[in-house]
N, C-alpha and C positions, 0 to 999 in steps of 0.2 A: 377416474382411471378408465380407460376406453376399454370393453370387451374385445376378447378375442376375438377370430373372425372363426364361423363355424368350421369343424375339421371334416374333411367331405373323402371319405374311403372307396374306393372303386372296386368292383366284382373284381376278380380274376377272368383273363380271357380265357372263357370254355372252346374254344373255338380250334384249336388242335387237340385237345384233347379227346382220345377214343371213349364214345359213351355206349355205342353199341356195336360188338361184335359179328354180331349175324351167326353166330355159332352154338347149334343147339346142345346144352350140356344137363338135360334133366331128363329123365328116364319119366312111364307115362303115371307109374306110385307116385312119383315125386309131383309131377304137375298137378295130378287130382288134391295131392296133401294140399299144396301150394291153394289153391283154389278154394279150397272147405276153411284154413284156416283166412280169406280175406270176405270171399261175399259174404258172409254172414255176418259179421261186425257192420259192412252198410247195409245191410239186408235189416237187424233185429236189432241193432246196438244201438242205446242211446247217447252214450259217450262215456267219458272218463268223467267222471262226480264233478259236479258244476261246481262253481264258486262260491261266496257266503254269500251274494247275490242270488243264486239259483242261476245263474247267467250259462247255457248251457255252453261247450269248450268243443271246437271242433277235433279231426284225428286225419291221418290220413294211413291208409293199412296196404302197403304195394307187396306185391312177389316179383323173383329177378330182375331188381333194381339195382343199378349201381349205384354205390354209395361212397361220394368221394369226402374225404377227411379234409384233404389238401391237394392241390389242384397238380405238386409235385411228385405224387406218390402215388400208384395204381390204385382203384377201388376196388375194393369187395362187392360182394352181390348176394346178399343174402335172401334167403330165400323167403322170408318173410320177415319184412318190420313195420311195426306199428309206431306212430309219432304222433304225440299230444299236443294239440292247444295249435296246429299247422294246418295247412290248404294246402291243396296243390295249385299252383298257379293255372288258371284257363286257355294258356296260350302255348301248348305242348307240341306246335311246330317250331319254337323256337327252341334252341339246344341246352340256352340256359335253364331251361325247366323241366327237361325231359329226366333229368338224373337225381337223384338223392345228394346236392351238394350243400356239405351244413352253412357254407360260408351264405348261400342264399336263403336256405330255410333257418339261418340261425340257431340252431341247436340241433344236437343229434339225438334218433331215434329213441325211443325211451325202450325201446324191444327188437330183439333180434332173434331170430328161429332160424338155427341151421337144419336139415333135415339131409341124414349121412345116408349114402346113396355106395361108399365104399372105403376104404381103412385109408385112403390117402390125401382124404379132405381137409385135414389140420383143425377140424372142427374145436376139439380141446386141447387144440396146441399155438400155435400162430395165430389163427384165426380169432382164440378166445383171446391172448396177449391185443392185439390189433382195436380188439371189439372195448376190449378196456381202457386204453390209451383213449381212444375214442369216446370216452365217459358215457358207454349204451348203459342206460341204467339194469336192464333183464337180458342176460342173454341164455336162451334157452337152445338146448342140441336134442333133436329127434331121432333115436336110430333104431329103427323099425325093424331092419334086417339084424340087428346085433352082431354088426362091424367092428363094434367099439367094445362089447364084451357083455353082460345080462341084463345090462340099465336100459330101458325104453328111455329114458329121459334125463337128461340132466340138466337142472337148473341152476342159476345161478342170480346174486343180484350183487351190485355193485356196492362197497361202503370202503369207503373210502379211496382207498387208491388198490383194492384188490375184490377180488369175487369172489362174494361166499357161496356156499352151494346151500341151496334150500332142500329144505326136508320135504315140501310139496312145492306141486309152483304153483301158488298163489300170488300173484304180482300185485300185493297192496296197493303200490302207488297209480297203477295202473286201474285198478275197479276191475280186474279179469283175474279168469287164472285157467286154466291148461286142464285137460282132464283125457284119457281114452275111452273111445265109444265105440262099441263093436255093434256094425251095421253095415247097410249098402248104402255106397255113395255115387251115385252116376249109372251103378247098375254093376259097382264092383264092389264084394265082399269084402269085408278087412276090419283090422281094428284101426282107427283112425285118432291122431292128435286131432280135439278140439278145443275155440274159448266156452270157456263155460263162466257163470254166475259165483256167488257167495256162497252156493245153494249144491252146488257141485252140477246144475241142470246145465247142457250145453247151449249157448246162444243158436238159436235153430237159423236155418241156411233161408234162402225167397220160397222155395218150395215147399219147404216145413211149415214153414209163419200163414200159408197161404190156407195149407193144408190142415193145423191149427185151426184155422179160423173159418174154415168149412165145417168141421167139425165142431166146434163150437155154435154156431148157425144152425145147425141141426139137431144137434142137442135142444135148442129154445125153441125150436119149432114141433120136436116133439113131446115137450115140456108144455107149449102152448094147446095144443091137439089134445092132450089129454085132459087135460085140464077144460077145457072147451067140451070135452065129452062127455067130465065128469057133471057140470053145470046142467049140461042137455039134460042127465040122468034125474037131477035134481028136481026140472021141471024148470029150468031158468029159460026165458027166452031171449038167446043171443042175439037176433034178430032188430030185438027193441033197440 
């Protein structure tokens, strides 16, 4: 019996569709949030827990990204989402790559972070219905200002065909979880959403890890120094 002949599926043309507005809609809390929860994941992170190979798994972590479901239906733009085991394609003058379209990346976001900015964002209304249809396995809502009412956070994870809300957000599947850290970030004070460890320690940003690891360096040098001094004392000749 003769096979079939292979079945060959074609993109959707992105090519009218609006992928960027030019229209600036984040206030500058919102940008810096934006910012703290993505360099640091490629700044410290080693990824989502590799495979029984040890094979490590790539991610890709964007801020206001459009994010299309379906090429007929407007996208959302979340402000931050995180995606397992994807690339971003190299070639980001082309429009097919510019946007979060699952039909190209093949699956959707495994995380989603709204971060409410004011009472009319639908964050736990529309928005979260949309994010679920969408099978986002985490979708977490930030609301700093308490727009939405005393909860800094609300988390959620997907099971089934509805979102539970978590008691912490600890995103198992994910190897992250979410924490607030009250510090200066850019040179502005605040309590700030960050990823953190199993450990509840925040994944540190380039300039932490750098700064880390000065510190660290110096610590052994004067670890060394002493110890070099104590010998001297001894009568040892470092020299030799």
């Amino acid at each position: 019996m003769p096979s079939s002949p292979p079945v060959i599926v074609e993109s959707p043309d992105v090519a009218a569709l609006i992928t960027e507005d030019d229209v600036p809609v984040d206030n500058i809390l919102s940008e810096k949030q934006q910012r703290l929860l993505t360099e640091p994941l490629y700044a410290s992170w080693a990824g989502p827990p590799p495979e029984e190979q040890g094979t490590p798994r790539p991610f890709a972590v964007m801020a206001n990204v459009g994010l299309f479901a379906t090429p007929r239906e407007p996208p959302l733009v979340p402000d931050v989402m995180l995606s397992l085991d994807v690339t971003v394609h190299p070639e980001l003058d082309d429009k097919r790559h510019r946007s979060y379209f699952l039909w190209e990346f093949g699956k959707p976001p495994d995380v989603v972070i709204e971060i409410v900015s004011n009472a009319e964002g639908g964050e736990l209304g529309e928005k979260l219905r949309r994010y679920r249809r969408m099978r986002i396995a985490y979708y977490v809502v930030h609301d700093p200002l308490h727009e939405l009412g005393s909860t800094l956070v609300h988390a959620f994870e997907l099971r089934g065909e509805l979102y539970v809300p978590l008691d912490r957000p600890w995103l198992d599947g994910v190897g992250l979880g979410l924490c607030h850290w009250d510090g200066v970030f850019e040179g502005t004070p605040g309590r700030w959403l960050r990823w953190c460890d199993a450990a509840g320690s925040p994944i540190p940003s380039g300039i932490e890890r750098a700064e880390q690891e000065r510190t660290r360096a110096e610590q052994e040098r004067t670890r060394a120094e002493r110890l070099a001094a104590r010998l001297r004392e001894l009568g040892h000749d470092l020299e030799e």
